[in-house]
N, CA and C atoms as a LAMMPS dump frame, in Angstrom:
ITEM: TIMESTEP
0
ITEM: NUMBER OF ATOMS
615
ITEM: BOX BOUNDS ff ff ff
-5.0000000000000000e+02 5.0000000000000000e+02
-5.0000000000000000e+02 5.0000000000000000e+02
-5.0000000000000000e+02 5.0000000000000000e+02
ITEM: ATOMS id mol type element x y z
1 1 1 N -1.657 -19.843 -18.351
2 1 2 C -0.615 -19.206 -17.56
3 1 3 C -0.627 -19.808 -16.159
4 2 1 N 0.523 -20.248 -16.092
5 2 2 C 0.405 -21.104 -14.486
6 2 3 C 0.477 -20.181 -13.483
7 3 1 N -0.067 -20.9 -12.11
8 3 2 C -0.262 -19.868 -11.13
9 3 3 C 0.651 -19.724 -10.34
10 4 1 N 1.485 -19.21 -10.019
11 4 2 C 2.61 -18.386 -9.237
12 4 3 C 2.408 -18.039 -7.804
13 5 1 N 2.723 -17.845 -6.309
14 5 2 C 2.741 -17.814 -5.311
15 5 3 C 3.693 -16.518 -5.337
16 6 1 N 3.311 -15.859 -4.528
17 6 2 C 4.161 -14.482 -3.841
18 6 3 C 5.55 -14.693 -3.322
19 7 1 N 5.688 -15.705 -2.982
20 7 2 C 7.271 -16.783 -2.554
21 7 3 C 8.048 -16.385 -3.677
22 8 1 N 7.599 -16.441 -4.872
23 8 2 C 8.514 -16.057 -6.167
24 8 3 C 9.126 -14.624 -6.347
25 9 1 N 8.413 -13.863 -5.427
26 9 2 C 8.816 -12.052 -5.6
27 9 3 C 10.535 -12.464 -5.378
28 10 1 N 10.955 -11.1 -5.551
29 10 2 C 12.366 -11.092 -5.887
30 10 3 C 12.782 -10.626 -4.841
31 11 1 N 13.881 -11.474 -3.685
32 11 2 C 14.383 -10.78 -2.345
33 11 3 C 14.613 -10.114 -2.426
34 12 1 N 14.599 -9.018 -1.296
35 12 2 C 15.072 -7.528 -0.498
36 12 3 C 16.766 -8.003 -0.934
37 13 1 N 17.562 -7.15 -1.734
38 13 2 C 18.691 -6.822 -1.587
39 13 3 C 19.17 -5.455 -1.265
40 14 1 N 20.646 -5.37 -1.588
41 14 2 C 21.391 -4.3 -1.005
42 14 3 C 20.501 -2.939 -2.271
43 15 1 N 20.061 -3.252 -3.174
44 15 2 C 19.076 -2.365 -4.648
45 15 3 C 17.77 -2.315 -3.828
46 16 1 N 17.458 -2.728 -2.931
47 16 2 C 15.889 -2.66 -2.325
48 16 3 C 16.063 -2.003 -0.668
49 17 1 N 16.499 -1.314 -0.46
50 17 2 C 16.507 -0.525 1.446
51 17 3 C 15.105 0.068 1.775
52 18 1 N 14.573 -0.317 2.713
53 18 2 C 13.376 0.691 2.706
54 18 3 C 13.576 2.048 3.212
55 19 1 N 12.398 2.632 3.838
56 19 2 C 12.886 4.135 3.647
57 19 3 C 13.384 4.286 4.916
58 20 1 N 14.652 5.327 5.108
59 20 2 C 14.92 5.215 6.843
60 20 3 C 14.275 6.148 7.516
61 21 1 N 14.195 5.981 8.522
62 21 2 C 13.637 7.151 9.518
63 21 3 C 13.449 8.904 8.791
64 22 1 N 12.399 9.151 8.945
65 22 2 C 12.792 10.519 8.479
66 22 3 C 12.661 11.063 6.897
67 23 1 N 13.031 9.744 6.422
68 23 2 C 13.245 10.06 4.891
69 23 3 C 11.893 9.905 4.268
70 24 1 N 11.934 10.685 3.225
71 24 2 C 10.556 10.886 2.545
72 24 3 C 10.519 10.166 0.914
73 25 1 N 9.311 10.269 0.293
74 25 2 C 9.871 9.258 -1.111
75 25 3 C 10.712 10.046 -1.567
76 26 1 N 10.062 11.403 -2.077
77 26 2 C 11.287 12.188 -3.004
78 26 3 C 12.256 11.974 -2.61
79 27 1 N 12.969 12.279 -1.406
80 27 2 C 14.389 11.493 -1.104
81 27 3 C 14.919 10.325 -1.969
82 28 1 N 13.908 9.577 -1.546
83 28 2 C 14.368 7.86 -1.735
84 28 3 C 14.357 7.525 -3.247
85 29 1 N 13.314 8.843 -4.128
86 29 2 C 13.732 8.943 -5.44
87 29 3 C 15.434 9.016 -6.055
88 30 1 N 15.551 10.393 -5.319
89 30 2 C 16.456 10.933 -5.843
90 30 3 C 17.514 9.984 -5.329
91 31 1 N 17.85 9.032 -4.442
92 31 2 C 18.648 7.764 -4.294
93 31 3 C 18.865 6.9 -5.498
94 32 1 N 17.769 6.452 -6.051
95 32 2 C 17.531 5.237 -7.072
96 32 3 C 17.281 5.852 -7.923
97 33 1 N 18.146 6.745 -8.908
98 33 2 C 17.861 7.237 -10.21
99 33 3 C 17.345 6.38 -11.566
100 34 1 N 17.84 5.128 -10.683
101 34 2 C 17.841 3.867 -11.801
102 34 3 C 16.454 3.329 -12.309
103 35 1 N 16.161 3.735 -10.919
104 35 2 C 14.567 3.036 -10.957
105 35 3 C 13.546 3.86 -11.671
106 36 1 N 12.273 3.139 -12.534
107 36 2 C 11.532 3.641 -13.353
108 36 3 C 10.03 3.53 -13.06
109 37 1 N 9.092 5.178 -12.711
110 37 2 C 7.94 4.592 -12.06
111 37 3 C 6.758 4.934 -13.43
112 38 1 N 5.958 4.236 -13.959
113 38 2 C 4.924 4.551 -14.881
114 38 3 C 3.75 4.479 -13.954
115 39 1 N 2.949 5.25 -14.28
116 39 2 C 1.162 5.688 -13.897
117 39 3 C 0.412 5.618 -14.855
118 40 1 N -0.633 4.494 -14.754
119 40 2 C -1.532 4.941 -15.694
120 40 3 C -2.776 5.29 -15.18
121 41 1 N -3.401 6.796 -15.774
122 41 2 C -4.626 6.774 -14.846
123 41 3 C -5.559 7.512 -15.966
124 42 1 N -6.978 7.506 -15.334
125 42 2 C -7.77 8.405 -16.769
126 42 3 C -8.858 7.906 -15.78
127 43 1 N -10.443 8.153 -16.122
128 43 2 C -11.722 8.05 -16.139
129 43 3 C -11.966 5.915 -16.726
130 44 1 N -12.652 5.689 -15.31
131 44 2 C -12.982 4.355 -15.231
132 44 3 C -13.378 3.805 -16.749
133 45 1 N -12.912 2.6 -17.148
134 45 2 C -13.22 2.151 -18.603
135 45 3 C -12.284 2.657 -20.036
136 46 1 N -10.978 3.007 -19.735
137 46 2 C -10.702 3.586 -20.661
138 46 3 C -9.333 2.605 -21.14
139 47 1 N -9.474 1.401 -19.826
140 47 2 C -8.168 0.441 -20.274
141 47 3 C -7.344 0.588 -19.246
142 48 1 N -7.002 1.708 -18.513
143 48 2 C -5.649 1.766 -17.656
144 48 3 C -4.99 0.518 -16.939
145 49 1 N -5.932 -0.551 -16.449
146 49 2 C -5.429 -1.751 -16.477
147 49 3 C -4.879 -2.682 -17.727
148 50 1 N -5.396 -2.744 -18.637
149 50 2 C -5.141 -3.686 -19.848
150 50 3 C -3.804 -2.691 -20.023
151 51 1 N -3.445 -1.309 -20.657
152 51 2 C -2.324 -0.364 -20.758
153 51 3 C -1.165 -0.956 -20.157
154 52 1 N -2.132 -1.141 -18.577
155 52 2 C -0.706 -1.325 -17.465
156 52 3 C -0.064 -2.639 -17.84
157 53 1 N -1.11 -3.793 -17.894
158 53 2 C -0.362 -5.062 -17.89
159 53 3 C 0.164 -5.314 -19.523
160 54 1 N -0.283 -4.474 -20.209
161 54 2 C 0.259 -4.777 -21.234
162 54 3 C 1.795 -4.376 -21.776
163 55 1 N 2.19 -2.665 -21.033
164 55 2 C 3.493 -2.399 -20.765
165 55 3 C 4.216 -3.635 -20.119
166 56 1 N 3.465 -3.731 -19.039
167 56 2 C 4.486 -4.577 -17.79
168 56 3 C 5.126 -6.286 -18.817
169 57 1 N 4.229 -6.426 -19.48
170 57 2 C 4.403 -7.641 -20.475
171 57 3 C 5.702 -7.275 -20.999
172 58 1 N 5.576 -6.301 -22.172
173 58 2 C 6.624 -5.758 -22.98
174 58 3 C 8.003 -5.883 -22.398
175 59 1 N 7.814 -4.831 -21.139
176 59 2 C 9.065 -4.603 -20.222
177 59 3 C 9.541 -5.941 -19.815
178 60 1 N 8.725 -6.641 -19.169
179 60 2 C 9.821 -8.075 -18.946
180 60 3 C 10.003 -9.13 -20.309
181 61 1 N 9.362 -8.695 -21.315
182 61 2 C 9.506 -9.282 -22.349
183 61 3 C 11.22 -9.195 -23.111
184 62 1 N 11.496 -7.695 -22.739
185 62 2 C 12.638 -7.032 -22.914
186 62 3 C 13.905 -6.782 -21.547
187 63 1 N 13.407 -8.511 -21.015
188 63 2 C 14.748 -8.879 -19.748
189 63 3 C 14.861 -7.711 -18.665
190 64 1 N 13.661 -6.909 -18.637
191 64 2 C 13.202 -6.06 -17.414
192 64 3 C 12.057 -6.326 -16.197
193 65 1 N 12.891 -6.191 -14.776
194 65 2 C 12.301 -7.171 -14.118
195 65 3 C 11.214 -5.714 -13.659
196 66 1 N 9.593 -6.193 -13.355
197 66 2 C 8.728 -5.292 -13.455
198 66 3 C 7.619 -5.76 -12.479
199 67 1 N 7.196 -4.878 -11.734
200 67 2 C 5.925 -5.163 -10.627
201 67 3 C 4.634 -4.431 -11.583
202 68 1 N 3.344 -4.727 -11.816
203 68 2 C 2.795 -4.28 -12.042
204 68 3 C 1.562 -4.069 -10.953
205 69 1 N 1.014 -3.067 -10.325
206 69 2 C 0.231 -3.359 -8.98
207 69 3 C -1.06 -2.112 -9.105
208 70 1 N -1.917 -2.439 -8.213
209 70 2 C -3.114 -1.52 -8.35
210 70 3 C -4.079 -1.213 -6.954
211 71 1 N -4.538 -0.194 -6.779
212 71 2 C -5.369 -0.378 -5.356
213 71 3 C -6.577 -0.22 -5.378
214 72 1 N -6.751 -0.141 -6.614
215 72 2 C -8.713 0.023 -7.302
216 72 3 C -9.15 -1.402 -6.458
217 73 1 N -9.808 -1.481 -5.599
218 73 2 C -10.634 -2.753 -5.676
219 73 3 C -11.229 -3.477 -6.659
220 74 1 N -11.325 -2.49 -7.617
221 74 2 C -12.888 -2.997 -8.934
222 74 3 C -11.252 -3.653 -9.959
223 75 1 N -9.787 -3.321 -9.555
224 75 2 C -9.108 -3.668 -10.917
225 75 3 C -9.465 -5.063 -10.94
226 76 1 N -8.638 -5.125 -12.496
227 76 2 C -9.242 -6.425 -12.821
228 76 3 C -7.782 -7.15 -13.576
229 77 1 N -6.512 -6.742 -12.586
230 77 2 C -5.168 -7.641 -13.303
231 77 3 C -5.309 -9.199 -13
232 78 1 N -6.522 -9.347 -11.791
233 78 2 C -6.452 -10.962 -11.454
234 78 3 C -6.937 -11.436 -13.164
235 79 1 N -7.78 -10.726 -13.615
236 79 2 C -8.69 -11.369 -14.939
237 79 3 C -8.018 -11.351 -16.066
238 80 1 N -6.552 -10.418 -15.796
239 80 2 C -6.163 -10.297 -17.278
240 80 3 C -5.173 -11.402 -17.375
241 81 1 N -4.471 -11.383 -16.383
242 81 2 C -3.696 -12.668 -15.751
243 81 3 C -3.899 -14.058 -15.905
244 82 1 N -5.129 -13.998 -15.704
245 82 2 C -5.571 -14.901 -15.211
246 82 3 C -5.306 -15.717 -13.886
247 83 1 N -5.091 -15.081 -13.125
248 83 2 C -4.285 -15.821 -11.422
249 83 3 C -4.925 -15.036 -10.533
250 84 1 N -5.295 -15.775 -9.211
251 84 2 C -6.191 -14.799 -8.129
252 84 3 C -4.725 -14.001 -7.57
253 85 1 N -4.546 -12.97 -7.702
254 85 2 C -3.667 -12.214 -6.8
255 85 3 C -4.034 -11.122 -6.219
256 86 1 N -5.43 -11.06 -5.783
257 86 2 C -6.007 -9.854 -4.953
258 86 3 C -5.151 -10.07 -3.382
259 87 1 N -4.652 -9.437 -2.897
260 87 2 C -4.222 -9.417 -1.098
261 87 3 C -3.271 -9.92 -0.905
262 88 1 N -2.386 -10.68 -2.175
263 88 2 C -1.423 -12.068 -2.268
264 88 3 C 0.11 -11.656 -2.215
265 89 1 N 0.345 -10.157 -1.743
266 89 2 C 1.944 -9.536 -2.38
267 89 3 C 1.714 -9.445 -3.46
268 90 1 N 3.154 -9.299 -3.65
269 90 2 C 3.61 -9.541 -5.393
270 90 3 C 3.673 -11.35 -5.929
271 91 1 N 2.697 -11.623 -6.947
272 91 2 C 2.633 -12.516 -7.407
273 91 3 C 3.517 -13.04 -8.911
274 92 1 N 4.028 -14.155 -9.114
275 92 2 C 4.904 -13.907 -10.399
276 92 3 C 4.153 -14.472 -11.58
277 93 1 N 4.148 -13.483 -12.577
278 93 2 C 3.21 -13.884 -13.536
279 93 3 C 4.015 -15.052 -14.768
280 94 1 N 5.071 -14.473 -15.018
281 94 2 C 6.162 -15.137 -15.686
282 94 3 C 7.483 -14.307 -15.117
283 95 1 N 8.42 -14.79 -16.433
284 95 2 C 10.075 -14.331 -16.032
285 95 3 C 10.055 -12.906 -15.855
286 96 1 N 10.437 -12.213 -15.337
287 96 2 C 10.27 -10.846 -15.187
288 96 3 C 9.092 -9.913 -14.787
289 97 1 N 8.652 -10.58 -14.57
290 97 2 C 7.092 -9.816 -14.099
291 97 3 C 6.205 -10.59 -13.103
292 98 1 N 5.583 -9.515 -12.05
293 98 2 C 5.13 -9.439 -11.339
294 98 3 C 4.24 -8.726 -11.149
295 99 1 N 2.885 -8.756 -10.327
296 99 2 C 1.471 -8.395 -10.356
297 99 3 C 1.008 -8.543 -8.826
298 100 1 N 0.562 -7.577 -8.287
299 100 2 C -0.286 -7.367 -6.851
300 100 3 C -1.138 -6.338 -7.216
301 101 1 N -2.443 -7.113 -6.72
302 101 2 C -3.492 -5.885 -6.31
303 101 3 C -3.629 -5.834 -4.272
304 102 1 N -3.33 -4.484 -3.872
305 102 2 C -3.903 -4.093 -2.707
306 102 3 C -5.033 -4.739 -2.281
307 103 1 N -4.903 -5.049 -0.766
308 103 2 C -6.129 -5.364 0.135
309 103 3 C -6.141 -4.45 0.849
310 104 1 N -6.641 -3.663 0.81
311 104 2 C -6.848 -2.364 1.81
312 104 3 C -7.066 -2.302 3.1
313 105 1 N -8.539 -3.626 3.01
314 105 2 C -9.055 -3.751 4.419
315 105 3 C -8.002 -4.329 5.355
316 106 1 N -7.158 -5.458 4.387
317 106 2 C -6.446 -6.382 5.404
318 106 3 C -5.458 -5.165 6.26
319 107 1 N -4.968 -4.3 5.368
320 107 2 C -3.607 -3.482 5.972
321 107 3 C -4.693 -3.227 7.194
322 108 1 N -6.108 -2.067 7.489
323 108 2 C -6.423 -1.697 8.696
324 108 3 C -6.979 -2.807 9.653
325 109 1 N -7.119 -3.806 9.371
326 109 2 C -6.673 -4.915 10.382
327 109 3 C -5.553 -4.902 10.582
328 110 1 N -4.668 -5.301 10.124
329 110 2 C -3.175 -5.218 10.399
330 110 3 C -3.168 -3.908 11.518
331 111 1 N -3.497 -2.843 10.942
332 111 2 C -3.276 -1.588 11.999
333 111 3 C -3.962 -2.267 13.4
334 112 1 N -5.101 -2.282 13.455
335 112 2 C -5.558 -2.122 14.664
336 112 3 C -4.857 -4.006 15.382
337 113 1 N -4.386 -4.958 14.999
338 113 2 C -3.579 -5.62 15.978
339 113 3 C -2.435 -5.391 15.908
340 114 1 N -1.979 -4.47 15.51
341 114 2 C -0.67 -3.637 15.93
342 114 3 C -0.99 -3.152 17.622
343 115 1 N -2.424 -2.202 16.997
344 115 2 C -2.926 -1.099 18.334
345 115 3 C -2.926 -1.917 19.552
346 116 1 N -3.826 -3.326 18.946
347 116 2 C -4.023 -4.108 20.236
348 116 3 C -3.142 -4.311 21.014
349 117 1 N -1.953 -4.909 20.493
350 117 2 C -0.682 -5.943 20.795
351 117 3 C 0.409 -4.515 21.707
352 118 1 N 0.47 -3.348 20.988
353 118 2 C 0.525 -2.084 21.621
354 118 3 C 0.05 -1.482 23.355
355 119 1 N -1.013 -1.988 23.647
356 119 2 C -1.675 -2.012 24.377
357 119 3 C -1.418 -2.8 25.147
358 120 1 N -1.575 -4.258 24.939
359 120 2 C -1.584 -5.254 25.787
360 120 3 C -0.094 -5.113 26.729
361 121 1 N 1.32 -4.744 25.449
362 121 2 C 2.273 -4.789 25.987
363 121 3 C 2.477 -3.831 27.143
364 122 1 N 2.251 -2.324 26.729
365 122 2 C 2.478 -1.43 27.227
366 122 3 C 1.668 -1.567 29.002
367 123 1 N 0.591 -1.843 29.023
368 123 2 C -0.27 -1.93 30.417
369 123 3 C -0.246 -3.846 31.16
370 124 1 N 0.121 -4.565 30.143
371 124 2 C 0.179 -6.01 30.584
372 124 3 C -0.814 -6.697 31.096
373 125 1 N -2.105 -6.284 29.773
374 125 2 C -2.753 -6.682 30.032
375 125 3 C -3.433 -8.336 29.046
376 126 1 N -4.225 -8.843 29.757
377 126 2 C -4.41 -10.171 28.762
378 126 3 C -5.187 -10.13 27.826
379 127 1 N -6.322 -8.835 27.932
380 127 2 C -7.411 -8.835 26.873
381 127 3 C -7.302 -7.269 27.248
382 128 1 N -8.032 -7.18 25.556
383 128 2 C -7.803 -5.494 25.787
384 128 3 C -9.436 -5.222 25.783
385 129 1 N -9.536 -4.242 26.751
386 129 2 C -10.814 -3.792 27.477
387 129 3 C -12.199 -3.083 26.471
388 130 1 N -12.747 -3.55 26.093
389 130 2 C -13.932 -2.951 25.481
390 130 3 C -14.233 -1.847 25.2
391 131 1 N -14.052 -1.199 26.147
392 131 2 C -13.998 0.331 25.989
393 131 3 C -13.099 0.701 24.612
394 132 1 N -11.734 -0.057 25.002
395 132 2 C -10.876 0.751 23.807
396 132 3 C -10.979 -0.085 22.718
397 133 1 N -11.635 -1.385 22.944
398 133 2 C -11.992 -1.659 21.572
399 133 3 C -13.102 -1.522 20.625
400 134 1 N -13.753 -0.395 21.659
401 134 2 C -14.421 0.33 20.853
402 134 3 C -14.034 1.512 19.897
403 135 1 N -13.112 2.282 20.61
404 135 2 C -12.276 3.577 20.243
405 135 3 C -11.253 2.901 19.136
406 136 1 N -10.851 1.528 18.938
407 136 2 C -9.956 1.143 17.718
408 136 3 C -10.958 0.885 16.958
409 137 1 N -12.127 0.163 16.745
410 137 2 C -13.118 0.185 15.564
411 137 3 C -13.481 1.67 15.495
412 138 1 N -13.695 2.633 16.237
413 138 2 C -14.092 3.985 15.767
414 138 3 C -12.924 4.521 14.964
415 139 1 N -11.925 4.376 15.299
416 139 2 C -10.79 5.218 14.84
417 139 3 C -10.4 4.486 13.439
418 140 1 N -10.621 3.328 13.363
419 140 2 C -10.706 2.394 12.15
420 140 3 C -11.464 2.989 10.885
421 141 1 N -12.713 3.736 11.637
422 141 2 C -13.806 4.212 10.759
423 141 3 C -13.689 5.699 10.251
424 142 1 N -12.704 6.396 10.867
425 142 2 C -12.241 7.686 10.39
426 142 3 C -12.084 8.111 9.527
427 143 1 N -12.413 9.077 8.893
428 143 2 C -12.353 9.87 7.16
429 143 3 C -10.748 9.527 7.068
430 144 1 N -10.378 9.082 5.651
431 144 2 C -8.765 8.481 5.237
432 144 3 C -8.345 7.569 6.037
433 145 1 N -8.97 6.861 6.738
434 145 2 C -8.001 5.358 7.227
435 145 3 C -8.238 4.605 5.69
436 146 1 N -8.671 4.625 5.08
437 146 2 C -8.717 3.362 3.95
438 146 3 C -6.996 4.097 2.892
439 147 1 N -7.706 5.38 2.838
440 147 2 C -6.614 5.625 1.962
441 147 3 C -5.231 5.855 2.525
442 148 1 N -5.304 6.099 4.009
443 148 2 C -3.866 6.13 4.474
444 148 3 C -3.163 4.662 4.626
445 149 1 N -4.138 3.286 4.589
446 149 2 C -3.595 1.94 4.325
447 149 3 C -2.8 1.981 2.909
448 150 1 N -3.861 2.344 2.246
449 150 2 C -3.361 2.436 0.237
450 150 3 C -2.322 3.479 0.524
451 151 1 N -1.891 4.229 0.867
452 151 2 C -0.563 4.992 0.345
453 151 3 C 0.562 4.02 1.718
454 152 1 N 0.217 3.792 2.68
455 152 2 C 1.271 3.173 3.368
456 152 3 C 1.615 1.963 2.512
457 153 1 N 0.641 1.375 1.726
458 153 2 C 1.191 0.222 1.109
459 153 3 C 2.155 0.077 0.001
460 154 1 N 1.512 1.61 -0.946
461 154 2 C 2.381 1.754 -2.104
462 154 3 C 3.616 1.877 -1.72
463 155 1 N 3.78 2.911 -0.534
464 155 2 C 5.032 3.363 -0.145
465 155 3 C 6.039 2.213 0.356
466 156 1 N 5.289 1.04 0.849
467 156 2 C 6.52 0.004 1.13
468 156 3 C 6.459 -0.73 -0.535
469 157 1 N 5.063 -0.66 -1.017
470 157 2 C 6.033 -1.12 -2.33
471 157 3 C 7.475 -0.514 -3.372
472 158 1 N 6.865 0.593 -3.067
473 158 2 C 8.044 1.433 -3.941
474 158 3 C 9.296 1.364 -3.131
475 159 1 N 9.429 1.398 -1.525
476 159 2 C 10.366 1.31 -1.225
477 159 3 C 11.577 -0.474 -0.374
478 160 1 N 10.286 -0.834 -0.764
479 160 2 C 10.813 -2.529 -0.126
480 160 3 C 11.232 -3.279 -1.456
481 161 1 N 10.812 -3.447 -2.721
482 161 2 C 10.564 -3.903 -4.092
483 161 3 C 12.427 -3.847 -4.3
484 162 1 N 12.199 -4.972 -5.421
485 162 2 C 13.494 -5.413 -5.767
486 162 3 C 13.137 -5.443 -8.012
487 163 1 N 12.545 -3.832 -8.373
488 163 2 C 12.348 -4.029 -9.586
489 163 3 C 12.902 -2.795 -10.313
490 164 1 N 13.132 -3.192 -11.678
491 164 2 C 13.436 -2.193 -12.463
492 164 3 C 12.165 -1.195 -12.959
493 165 1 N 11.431 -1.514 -12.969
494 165 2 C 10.103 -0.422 -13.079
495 165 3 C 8.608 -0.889 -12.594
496 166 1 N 8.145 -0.193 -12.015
497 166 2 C 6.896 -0.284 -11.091
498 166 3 C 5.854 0.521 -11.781
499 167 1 N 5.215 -0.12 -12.485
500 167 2 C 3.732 0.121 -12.903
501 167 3 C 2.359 0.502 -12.136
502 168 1 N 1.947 1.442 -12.115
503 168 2 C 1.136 1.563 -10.885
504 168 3 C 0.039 2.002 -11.754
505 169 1 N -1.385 0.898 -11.668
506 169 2 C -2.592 1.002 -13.078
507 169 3 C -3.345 2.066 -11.286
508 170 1 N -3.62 3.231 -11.399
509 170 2 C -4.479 3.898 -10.682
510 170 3 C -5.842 3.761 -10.489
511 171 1 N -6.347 4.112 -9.438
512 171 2 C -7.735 4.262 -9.551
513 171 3 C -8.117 5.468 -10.209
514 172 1 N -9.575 4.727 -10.569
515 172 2 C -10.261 6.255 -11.696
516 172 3 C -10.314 7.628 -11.328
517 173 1 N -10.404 8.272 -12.046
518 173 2 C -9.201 9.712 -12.198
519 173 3 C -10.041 10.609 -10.462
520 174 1 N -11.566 10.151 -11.097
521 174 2 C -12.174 11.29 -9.419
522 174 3 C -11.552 10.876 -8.462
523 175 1 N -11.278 9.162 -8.166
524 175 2 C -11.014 8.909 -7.102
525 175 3 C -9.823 9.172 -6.692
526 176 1 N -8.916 9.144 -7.606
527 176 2 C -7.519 9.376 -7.791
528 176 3 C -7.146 11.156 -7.111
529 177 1 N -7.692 11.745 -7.958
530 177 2 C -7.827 13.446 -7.418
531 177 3 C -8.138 13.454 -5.967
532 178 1 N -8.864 12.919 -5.635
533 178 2 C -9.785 12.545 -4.126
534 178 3 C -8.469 12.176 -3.078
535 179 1 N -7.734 11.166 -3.404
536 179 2 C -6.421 10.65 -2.757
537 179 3 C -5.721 12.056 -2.692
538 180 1 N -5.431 12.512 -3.484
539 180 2 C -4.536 14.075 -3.745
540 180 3 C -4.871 15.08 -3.051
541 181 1 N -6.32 15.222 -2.311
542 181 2 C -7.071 15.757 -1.866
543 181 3 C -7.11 15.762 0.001
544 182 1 N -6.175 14.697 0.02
545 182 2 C -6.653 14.078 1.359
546 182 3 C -5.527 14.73 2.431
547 183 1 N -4.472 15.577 1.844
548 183 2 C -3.712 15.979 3.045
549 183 3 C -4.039 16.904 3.706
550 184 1 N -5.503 17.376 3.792
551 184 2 C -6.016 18.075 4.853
552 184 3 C -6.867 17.352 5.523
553 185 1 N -7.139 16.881 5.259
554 185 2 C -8.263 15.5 6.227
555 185 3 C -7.124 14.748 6.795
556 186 1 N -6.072 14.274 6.53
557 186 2 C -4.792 13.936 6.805
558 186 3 C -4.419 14.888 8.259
559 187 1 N -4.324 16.025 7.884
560 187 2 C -3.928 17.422 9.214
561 187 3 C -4.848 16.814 9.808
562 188 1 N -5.978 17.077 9.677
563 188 2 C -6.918 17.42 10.992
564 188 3 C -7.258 16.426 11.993
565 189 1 N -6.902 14.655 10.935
566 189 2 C -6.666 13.705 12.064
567 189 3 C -5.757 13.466 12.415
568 190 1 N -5.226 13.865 12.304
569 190 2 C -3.484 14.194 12.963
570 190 3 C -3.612 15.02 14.28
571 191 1 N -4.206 16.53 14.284
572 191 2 C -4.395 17.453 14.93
573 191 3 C -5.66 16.767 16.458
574 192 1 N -6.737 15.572 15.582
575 192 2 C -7.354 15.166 16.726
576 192 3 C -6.483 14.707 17.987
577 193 1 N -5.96 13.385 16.994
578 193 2 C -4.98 12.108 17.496
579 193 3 C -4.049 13.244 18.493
580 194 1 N -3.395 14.055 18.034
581 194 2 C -2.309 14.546 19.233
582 194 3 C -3.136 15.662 20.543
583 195 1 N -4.316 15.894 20.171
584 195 2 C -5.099 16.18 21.106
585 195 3 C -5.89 15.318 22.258
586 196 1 N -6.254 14.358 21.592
587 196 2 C -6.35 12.947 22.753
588 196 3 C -5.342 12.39 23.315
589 197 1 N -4.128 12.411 23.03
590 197 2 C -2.879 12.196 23.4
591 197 3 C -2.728 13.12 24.71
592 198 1 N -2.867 14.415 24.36
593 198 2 C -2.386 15.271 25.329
594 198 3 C -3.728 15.04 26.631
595 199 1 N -4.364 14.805 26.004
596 199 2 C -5.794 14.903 27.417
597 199 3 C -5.909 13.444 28.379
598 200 1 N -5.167 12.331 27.341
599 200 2 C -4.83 11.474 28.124
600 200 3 C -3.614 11.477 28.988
601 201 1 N -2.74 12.07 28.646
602 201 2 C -1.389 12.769 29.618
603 201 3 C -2.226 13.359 30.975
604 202 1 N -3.287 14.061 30.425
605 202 2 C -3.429 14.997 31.523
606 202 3 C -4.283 13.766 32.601
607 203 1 N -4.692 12.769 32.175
608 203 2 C -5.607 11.93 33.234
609 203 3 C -4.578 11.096 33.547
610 204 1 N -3.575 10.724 33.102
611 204 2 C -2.734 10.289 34.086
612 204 3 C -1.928 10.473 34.577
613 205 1 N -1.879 12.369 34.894
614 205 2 C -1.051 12.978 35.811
615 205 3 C -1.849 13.366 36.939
């Protein structure tokens, strides 16, 4: 199976909008009735990858164009594939199908030179000061930054993607529940973040 480059994903058209301001997935569901999402998930070892890529086969086998993607670190679609596509986008496996596994870490890099570049602009400065690059590796290290990368990512997949059905092989079922689990750890760093916000207001009034 020849190896394919992410260049091959299928452009953003007028069928692909991401989400606008405000709007939430269910929304953006109920927009694209057309679109078809499969999950496969269960207890580590039971196939949910082989399942996934083996649908995703079928489906573009049957002139349906199909992402198949995963955020397990341990998956293993690079092996079934045979093509490195860990961190790579969407990679094209053949005609109709497509395959990405998540880099997790890369997205919270990505975050924190956002933070930096944020910074630099806002105060104009040339290097950003130690101090706070200490407070972006701490905040880096926070209970759910890994998993709030993995759902920001799915979410531009599901909503940037140019496919007729999106395969999503899950992580194993504890960890999976665990993700489901997280919108209170979610609140409460939420509840920090707008509390340092406000105390920094107050030092520079």
């Amino acid at each position: 199976m020849a190896t394919q480059t992410h260049d091959d994903a299928p452009p953003r058209t007028a069928r692909s909008p991401a989400l606008a301001a405000g709007e939430s997935l269910a929304d953006f569901f109920s927009k694209h009735p057309e679109r078809r999402y499969v999950m496969f998930g269960g207890k580590g070892g039971l196939g949910k990858t082989t399942f996934s890529a083996a649908t995703g086969y079928w489906l573009a086998q049957h002139g349906k164009r199909v992402l198949v993607f995963s955020v397990d670190p341990q998956a293993s679609l690079s092996d079934i594939f045979q093509m490195d596509i860990f961190g790579k986008g969407p990679v094209k496996v053949m005609d109709n199908l497509w395959a990405q596994e998540i880099d997790a870490d890369r997205h919270i890099r990505e975050y924190q030179d956002e933070v930096r570049a944020k910074i630099l602009e806002m105060y104009g400065l040339d290097k950003v000061p130690d101090e706070i690059e200490d407070y972006i590796a701490a905040a880096s290290a926070e209970p759910a930054m890994e998993e709030s990368a993995i759902f920001d990512s799915v979410v531009d997949i599901l909503s940037e993607g140019d496919y007729d059905y999106y395969i999503y092989d899950l992580v194993p079922l504890g960890h999976a529940l665990y993700y489901l689990s997280m919108a209170k750890v979610y609140d409460e760093w939420i509840g920090k973040i707008t509390h340092l916000r406000e105390e920094m207001r107050e030092y520079e009034e």
